[in-house]
VOGU-3710 file (C-alpha; in Angstrom, 3 decimals, decimal comma):
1> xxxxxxxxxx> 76,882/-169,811/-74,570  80,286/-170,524/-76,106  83,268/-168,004/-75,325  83,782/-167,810/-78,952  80,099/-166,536/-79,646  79,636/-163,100/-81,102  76,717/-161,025/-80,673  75,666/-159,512/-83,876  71,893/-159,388/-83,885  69,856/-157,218/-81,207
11> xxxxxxxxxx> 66,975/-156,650/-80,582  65,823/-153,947/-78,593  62,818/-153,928/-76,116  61,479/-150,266/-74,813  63,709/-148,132/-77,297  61,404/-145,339/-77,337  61,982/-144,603/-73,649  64,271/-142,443/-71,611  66,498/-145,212/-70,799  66,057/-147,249/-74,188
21> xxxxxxxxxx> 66,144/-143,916/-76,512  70,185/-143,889/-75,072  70,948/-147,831/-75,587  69,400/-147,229/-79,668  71,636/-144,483/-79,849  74,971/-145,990/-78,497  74,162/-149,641/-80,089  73,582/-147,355/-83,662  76,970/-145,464/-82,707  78,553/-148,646/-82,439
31> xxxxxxxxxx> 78,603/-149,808/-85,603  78,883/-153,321/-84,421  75,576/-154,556/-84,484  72,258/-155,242/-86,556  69,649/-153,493/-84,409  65,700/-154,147/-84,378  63,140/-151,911/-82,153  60,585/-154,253/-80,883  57,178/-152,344/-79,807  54,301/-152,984/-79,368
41> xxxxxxxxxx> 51,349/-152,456/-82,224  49,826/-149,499/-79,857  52,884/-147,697/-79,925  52,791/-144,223/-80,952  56,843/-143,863/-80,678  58,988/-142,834/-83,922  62,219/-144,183/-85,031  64,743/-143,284/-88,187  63,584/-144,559/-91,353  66,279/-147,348/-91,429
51> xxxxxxxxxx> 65,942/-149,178/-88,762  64,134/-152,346/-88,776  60,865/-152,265/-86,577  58,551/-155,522/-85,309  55,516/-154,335/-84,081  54,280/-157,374/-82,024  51,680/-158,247/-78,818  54,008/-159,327/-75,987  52,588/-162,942/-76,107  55,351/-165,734/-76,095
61> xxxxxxxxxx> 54,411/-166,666/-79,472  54,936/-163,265/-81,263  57,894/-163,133/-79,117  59,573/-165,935/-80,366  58,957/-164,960/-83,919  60,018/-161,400/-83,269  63,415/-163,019/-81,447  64,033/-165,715/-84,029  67,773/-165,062/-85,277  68,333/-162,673/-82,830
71> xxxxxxxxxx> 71,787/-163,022/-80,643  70,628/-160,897/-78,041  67,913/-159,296/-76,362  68,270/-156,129/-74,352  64,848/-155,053/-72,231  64,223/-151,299/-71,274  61,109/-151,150/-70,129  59,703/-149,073/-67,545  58,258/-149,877/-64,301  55,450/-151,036/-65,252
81> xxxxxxxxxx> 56,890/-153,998/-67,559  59,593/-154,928/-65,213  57,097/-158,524/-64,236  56,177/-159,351/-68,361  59,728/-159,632/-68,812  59,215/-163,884/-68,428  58,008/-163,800/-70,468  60,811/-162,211/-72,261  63,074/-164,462/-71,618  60,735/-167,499/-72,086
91> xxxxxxxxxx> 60,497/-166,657/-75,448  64,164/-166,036/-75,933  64,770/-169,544/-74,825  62,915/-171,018/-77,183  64,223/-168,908/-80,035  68,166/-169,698/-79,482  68,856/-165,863/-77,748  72,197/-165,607/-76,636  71,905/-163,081/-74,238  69,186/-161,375/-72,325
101> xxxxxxxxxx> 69,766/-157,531/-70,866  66,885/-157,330/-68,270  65,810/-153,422/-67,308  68,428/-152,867/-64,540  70,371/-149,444/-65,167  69,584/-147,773/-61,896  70,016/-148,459/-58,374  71,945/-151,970/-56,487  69,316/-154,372/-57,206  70,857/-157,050/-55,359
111> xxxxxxxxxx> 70,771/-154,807/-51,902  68,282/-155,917/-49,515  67,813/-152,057/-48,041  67,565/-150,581/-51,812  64,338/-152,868/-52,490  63,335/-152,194/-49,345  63,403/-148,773/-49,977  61,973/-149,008/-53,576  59,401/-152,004/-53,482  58,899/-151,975/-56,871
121> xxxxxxxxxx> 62,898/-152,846/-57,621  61,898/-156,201/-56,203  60,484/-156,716/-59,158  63,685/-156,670/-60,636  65,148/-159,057/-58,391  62,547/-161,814/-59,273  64,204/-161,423/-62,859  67,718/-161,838/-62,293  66,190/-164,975/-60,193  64,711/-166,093/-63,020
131> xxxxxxxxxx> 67,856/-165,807/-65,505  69,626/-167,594/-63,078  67,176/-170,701/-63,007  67,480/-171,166/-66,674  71,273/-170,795/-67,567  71,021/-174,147/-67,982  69,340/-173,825/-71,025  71,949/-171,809/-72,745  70,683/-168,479/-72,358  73,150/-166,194/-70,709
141> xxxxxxxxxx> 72,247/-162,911/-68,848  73,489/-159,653/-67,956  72,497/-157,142/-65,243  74,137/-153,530/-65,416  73,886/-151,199/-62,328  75,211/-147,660/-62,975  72,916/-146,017/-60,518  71,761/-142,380/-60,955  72,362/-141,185/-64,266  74,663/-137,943/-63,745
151> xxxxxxxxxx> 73,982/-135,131/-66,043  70,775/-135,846/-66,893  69,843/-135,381/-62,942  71,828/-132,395/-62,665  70,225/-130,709/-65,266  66,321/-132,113/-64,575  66,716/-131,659/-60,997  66,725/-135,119/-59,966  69,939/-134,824/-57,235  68,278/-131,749/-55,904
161> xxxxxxxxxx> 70,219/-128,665/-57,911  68,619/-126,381/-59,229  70,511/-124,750/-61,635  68,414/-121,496/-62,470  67,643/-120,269/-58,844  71,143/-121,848/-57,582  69,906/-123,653/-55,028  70,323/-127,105/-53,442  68,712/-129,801/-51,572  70,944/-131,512/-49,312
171> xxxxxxxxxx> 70,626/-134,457/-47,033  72,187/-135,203/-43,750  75,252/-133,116/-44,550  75,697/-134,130/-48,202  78,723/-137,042/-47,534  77,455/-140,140/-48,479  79,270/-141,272/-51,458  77,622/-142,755/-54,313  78,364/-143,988/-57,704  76,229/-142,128/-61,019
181> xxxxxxxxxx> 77,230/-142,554/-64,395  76,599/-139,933/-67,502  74,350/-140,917/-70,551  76,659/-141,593/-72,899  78,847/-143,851/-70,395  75,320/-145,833/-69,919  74,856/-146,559/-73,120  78,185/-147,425/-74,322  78,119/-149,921/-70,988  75,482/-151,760/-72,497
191> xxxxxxxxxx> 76,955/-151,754/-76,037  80,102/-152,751/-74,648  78,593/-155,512/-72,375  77,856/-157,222/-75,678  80,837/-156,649/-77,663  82,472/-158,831/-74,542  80,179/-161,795/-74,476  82,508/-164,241/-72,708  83,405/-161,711/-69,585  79,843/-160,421/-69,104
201> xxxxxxxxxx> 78,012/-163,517/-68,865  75,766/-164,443/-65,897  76,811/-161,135/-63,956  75,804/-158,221/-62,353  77,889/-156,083/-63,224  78,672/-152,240/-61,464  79,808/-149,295/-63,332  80,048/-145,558/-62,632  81,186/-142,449/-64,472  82,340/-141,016/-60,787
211> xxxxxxxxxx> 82,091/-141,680/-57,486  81,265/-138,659/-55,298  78,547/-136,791/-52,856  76,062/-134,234/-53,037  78,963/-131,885/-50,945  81,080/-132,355/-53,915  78,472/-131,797/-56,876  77,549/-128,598/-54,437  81,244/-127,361/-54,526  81,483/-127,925/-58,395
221> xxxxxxxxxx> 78,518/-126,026/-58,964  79,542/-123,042/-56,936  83,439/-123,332/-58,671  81,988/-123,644/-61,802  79,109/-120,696/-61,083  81,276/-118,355/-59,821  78,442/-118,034/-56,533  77,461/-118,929/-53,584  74,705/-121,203/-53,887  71,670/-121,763/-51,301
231> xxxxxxxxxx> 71,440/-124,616/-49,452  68,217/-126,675/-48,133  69,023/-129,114/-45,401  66,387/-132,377/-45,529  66,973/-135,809/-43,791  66,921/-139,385/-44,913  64,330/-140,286/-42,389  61,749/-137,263/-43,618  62,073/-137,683/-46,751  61,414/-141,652/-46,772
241> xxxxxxxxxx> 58,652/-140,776/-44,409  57,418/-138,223/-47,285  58,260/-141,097/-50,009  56,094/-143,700/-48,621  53,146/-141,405/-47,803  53,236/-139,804/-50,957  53,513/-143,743/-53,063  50,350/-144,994/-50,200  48,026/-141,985/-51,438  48,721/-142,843/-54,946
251> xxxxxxxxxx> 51,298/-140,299/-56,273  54,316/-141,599/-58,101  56,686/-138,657/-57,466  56,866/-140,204/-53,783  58,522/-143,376/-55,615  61,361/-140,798/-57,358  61,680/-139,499/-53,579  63,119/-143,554/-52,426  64,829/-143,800/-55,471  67,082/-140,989/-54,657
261> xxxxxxxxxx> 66,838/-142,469/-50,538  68,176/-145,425/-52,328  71,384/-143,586/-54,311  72,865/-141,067/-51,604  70,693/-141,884/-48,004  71,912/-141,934/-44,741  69,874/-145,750/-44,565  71,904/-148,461/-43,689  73,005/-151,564/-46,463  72,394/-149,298/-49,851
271> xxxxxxxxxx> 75,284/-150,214/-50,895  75,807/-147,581/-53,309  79,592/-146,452/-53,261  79,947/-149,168/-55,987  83,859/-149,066/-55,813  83,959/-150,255/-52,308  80,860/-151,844/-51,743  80,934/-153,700/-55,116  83,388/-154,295/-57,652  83,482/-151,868/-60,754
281> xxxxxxxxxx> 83,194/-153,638/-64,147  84,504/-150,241/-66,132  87,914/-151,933/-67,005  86,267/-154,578/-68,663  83,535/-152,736/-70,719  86,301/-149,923/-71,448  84,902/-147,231/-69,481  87,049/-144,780/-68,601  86,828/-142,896/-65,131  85,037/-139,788/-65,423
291> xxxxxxxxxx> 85,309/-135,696/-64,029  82,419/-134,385/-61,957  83,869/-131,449/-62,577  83,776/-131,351/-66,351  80,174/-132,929/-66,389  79,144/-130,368/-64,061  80,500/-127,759/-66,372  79,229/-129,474/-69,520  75,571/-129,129/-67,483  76,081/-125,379/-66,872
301> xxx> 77,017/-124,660/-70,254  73,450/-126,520/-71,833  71,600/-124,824/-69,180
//
C-alpha cells in the first residue's frame, strides 16, 4: 500500500453488534468516508435508510463481489466469527482491499498470559498471523487494542460497580493498573486509524482513554456519590478458578469472568498497563488523554 493512498471506501463487517454498532456510528460521524454494512442474508439487524447494505453468504466469492472497490475492510464480529475471518481477508486480496481491521478492540492479543487466560483470543492471534503472511500481496492490516471499554462497564457492571446498591467487587486490593478506553474514543480510534493510512499500517496498535485501577474507579465513585460505598474482596486465583469451571460446564459468563482476569488480574505477563508495557498510539490517531473522573461522573449522571 502506497503512503499516498487514501481510504475512502469501507466496508463494514458485524455493524449491528455492540462493538460494530460504535465503529458505524463514528465512521458516519466522520464524514470522511463512503460506508457499506455487510451482513449476512439471515440477518435480522436494522440500519438508517441511507446507508448502503450487501446482504451476502460469507463464501469467498460473494466476498469478493461485496469488497470489489472497497479501500478498506473493518471486521467486528463476535466470538464466534473471529476463525471465518480468512476468509475475510482472502477475499480482500483478491478484490484490491487496502486495508483489513480484524476484530481486536479488547484485551493485549499479542500477550502470551492474556490468551492463556482467554483461549478463545487465540483465535485472534492466528489472524494477525495470517495478515502478516500476506503483506506481501499488498494488503495492509491493522490491529487496535483499547482493552475494557470504560463507561460502558461502569454502567453494565462489567468492572464490578454496581451503581444502584453502591457496591464493589474488588480484586487483590484493587492496584493493578490497566488501560480502558470510552466508546466514543473506540470508535473514533478506528476511524482515525484509517484517516492515517501510512502510520497505521502493519501494526498493533495500543490506545486508552485512561490508565488507572479498580482503587481509583472506587474512589471516584464514592467522590462523585457523595458515600461510602461497600466493598467485596475476590482474588485473581478464585475467580480464574470460577472462570474456567464455569466455560468447562458450558456457561459463557465464566469466559466474561477471564476476560476481566485478563484486564486488571494479579496473573503474571497481562500486560495491560498499555503505557508502560506497550507503547500508546493516541498521539497518532489524535486521541486525547481522558478523566476517570469526568467519565465516572458522566456514568452517574445516565444512571
Amino acid at each position: 500500500m502506497s503512503p499516498a493512498a487514501v481510504i475512502k471506501n469501507v466496508v463494514l463487517i458485524g455493524a449491528g453488534g455492540n462493538l460494530g454498532s460504535m465503529i458505524l456510528s463514528a465512521l458516519l460521524a466522520s464524514k470522511e468516508f463512503k460506508v457499506t454494512v455487510l451482513t449476512r442474508p439471515t440477518s435480522t439487524a436494522t440500519f438508517p435508510a441511507d446507508l448502503s447494505v450487501i446482504r451476502a453468504s460469507y463464501t469467498e466469492d460473494e466476498l469478493v463481489k461485496a469488497f470489489h472497490g472497497q479501500d478498506a475492510v473493518v471486521s467486528a464480529v463476535g466470538a464466534m466469527g473471529f476463525a471465518d475471518q480468512k476468509v475475510f481477508i482472502d477475499a480482500a486480496i483478491k478484490a484490491g482491499v487496502k486495508r483489513f481491521l480484524p476484530a481486536e478492540y479488547s484485551s493485549n492479543t499479542l500477550s502470551e498470559a492474556v490468551r492463556e487466560l482467554v483461549p478463545v483470543f487465540e483465535a485472534k492471534k492466528v489472524i494477525l498471523d495470517y495478515l502478516k503472511q500476506n503483506e506481501k500481496t499488498g494488503l495492509t492490516w491493522t490491529g487496535l487494542a483499547v482493552g475494557p471499554l470504560l463507561d460502558w462497564g461502569l454502567a453494565n457492571g462489567f468492572f464490578g460497580f454496581d451503581i444502584a446498591n453502591k457496591t464493589a467487587e474488588i480484586w487483590d486490593g484493587g492496584n493493578v493498573p490497566f488501560s480502558a478506553t470510552n466508546r466514543a474514543d473506540f470508535g473514533r480510534a478506528v476511524a482515525s486509524t484509517l484517516k492515517h493510512p501510512a502510520e497505521t499500517a502493519n501494526q498493533f496498535l495500543y490506545v486508552a482513554t485512561v490508565t488507572t485501577t479498580q482503587k481509583d474507579i472506587l474512589k471516584a465513585f464514592e467522590a462523585a456519590s457523595g458515600q461510602k460505598w461497600t466493598v467485596r474482596d475476590v482474588k485473581t486465583d478464585d475467580q480464574i478458578a470460577t472462570g474456567r469451571k464455569m466455560v468447562s460446564e458450558g456457561d459463557f459468563n465464566g469466559m466474561l469472568t477471564l476476560v476481566r482476569a485478563s484486564a486488571w488480574g494479579t496473573y503474571l505477563g497481562i500486560r495491560t498497563n498499555y503505557p508502560v508495557d506497550e507503547k500508546l498510539a493516541n498521539a497518532v490517531l489524535e486521541i486525547p488523554n481522558g478523566s476517570l473522573d469526568d467519565t465516572v461522573k458522566a456514568v452517574l449522571s445516565s444512571a
